[in-house]
Structures are given as C-alpha cells and as structure tokens.
C-alpha positions, 0 to 999 in steps of 0.5 A: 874772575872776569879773565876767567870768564873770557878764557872759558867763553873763548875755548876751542872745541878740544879745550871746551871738551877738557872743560867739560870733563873737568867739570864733570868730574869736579861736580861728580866728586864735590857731590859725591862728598857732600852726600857722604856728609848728608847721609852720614849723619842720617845713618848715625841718627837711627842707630846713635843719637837716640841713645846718646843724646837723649838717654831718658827719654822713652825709646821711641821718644828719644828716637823721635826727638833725634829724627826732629833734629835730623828733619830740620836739614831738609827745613834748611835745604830750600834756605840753602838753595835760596841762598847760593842759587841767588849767588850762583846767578850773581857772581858764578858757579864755581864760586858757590860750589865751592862755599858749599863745599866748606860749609858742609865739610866743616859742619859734618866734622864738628859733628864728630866734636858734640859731647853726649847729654853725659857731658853738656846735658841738652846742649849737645842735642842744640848744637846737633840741631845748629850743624845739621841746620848748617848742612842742610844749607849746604847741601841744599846748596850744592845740587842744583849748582853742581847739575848746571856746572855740568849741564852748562857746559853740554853745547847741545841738547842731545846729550844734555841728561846723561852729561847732567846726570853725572853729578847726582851719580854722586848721590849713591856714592855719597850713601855708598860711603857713608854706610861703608864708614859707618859700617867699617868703624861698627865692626872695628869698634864692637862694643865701643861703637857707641863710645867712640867708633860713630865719631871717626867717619865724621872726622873723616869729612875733612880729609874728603873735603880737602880733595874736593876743593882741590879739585873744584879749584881747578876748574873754569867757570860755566861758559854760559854765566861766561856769556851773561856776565859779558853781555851784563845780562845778570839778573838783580833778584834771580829769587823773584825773577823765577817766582815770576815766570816759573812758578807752574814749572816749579810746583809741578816740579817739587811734587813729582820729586816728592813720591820718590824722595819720603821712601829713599829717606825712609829706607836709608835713615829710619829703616836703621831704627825700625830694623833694629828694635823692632825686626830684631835685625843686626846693625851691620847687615842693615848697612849692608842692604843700603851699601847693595842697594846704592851700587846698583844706582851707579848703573840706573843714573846714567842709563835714565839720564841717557834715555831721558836724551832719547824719549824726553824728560816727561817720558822718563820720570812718568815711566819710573814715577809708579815704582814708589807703589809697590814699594811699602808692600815688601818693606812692611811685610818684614815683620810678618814673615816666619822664614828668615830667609823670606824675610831676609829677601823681601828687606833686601827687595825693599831697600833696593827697590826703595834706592833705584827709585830715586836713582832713575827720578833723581835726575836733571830731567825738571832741570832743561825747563827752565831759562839759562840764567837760573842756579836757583831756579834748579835748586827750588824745584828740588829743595821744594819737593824734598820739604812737601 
C-alpha cells in the first residue's frame, strides 16, 4: 500500500493524466454497476414483490409492506457512508471502493436466491429486508468514494466539476441497465416473469461485478490521500472531525439534495405500482419511459458539471433547484386525462422531467466545499438529504 502510494505521488504530468482517466473510468464503471444493483431492486419492488412476497395482504397493503423493505436501503445509506467514509479517510479510496463493490454485488445476487412467502413464508420478506439493508450500505458507500477517486486526481479547480461528475454519469447508466434487464427478461418471460424472469437481472450483478473489480484492481491510489499518508496527516476520527468543523456545510448540503431526490425515487420506483393498478398502464411501456428519461441524463451530467467550473457551484444547483415545482403537475394529471395520446405525452413529460431533475443537482457541486481529507464528509452531505 504504501509503495503505491509513493508511486502515484511521484507521477509525471503524462502518467498522472493516464491515472487520471483510469480512475475516471473505474469510478465511472464501478458506479455505474452498483447503481444497476440499487435500481434493480427499486424497479422489481413495484412491479414483484408485493405479489410475491405478500400475497395476502390487501394490495396496496402488500405494496406498502414491500416499499418499507424497499425504505430501509436508504436507512442504510448514511451507515454505509459513515462506515467507508471513516475507512476511506484511514487506509484509502481505492481499497473501500472496492469493498463496496463486493458488498453490493454479492447482495444484489443473493436477491435472485430469496424464495417467495410460497415456499418459507415471512421469512423470504426478512431476508429481502436483510440484503436491501446491505445494499444500502454499499451504495452508501460508493458515492462519495468513487466522486473523490475522480476529483482527487484534478490537479486544479478549472475542471474540478465536470472530472467529478463522471462517476455519478454512472448514476443513469445504472437505472438504464436496470430497466433494460428487467424490461428484456418481461418480454422474453410473458407470463413467466413473476415466476422466474424477475430473477435473471439479479443473477446477472455477478457477472457486472466481476468486471468492475478487474477494473478497480488496477488503479493507483488518489495522489491526494498519497500525500496525507506521507505527511502522516491522517485523521484518527475523520466521522467527529466533519461534525466539528462542517456541520452548516453538511445540513445545507443534505437539504438541497432533498428537493430532487423523493421525486426521481418516485418517478423511477413507486411510479411502477401507481401506473400499473391505478393508470392501467402496460408493465413494459412504463420501463420504457424511464429507459428515455435516463438517456437524456447521459447528456445533462456532464454539461451541469462543466458549467458548474464556469458559473460556480451555488450557481449551478440554484439555477435547476425550482424544476422539482413543475414536476407533480404532469405526473398527477395522468389520470385526468381522456386522450390517450395526451395522457401517454404528459406521463413521458414527468418521467423525463423527474430524471434530468436530478441529473443536473447530482453533482459534485457540495463536494469542493470541503477539506481534502474528507471521504466521509462527501458521503454524509448526500446520504443525509436522501434519508430527509
């Protein structure tokens, strides 16, 4: 570890720009997979669980009982982030990224394991609540870890944004995926999809894992933490050393993260069971809506991160912070509607609304506002607006 420390503190301008995009790239990826894992399951909830794992309940009991399930990965998200950003500021970036890698991989996959209420009764909605509480750990983990993998290596501010914004570019891929998965194995499986086609994307997460650690494998650690642990300026506590000096910066930053966050987590998990039973609205052309909607924030990511290197950060998120306002008019409207085509257009218009919403907050914008030595101090300013 401490070799290659040096190695990457003593890089040359050419080989720090190979670091660069290779970290880049492996923060990009590693998001990118874990986001699948974290938006599978969110997809599955609204369109598989309820039946399954609570079949006698009243349906939109059942639904309820499996989005409390659901709930409690965003519980774990500040566990994780307090967890691995503690470790992340100790022994390294690299090192917990990659942990969290595992972690979420290896639950996402026993998912596709659980047997129904059919087979073990409440005991497969117990272990559901186990794994998602585990996957909320790891992906609270991971964002905070894989934006300052990227942004550590920028060697200046000017392009400081657009550099970090790369791995949350893996944000969109992941609910691209996911949905893709789940939509695919809908159409090959029919009928069978409650059966046995909701299983196969879950099994799929190890295969993604796989090349995700190869890739991580290879990278340097950040020349920043490079330099702390060289200078043996490593903080002991780095979880009361934030609470200390940041604690404005870390409320401010959680509840400007919150307007954008409870309408993309409606729009891309609840919306399944609310289009279905009450739109009367087709399983695949809801996946369909979220697949468009999560292309288009392949585009707005990197643009917002580079303009917020141009205008500034508080720029940036104030000037996309009142889209959340505008969206609950088209999305609750649906139902109102006589003309399918109307209707069809203003349920496309709220997903994509809902979906570039958070593509331009989703940034590293709260991220430069703190000190260097400060994994978990990234992860709380998130993790916190998510669970308000």
């Amino acid at each position: 570890m401490v070799s290659t420390d040096a190695t990457a503190f003593a890089l040359s301008p050419a080989e720090h720009q190979v670091q660069l995009r290779r970290a880049v790239i492996a923060s990009t990826i590693g998001t990118a997979i874990e986001w699948y894992d974290f938006f599978l399951y969110s997809t599955v909830t609204g369109l598989v669980f309820a039946k399954l794992f609570f079949p006698n309940s009243d349906p939109w009991v059942g639904t309820l009982e499996a989005f409390a399930i659901y709930a409690v990965g965003f519980v774990a998200r500040p566990v994780g982030a307090a967890i691995f950003g503690h470790y992340g500021d100790r022994i390294g970036r690299k090192s917990t990224l990659i942990a969290t890698l595992l972690l979420m991989g290896l639950a996402t996959f026993a998912v596709a394991l659980v047997p129904t209420y059919e087979g073990i009764g409440i005991w497969g909605a117990v272990l559901l609540t186990i794994l998602r509480f585990i996957q909320g750990v790891g992906v609270g983990g991971e964002w905070g870890g894989s934006v300052l993998m990227s942004m550590e290596w920028a060697r200046d501010n000017h392009s400081r944004g657009f550099i970090a914004s790369w791995p949350q570019f893996g944000v969109p891929c992941g609910l691209f995926l996911a949905n893709l998965a789940v939509l695919a194995f809908s159409q090959m499986s029919g009928e069978q999809f409650l059966a046995w086609g909701w299983r196969v994307p879950f099994f799929l997460s190890l295969i993604l894992v796989g090349v995700g650690l190869y890739i991580r494998l290879g990278i340097f650690e950040t020349p920043v933490f490079a330099k702390l642990l060289a200078e043996r300026k490593v903080e002991r506590t780095p979880m009361l050393e934030v609470i200390k000096r940041h604690p404005k910066e870390i409320i401010l930053s959680a509840f400007a993260r919150m307007a954008e966050q409870a309408p993309f987590y409606i729009f891309t998990a609840f919306i399944f069971s609310y289009g279905i039973k009450n739109l009367q609205v087709s399983r695949d052309f809801l996946l369909t809506a979220v697949l468009v909607a999560s292309v288009l924030s392949f585009f707005c990511i990197p643009f917002f991160g580079h303009l917020s290197d141009r205008i500034g950060r508080k720029k940036d998120v104030s000037c996309v912070g009142v889209r959340p306002r505008v969206q609950p008019n088209p999305a609750f409207q649906v139902g109102e509607v006589d003309n399918p085509g109307v209707c069809r257009g203003r349920r496309n218009q709220a997903h994509i609304i809902a979906v570039l919403n958070r593509s331009s907050v989703t940034r590293p914008d709260h991220a430069p506002r703190f000190a260097a030595n400060c994994t978990w101090r990234r992860h709380h300013a998130k993790m916190a607006g998510v669970m308000v």
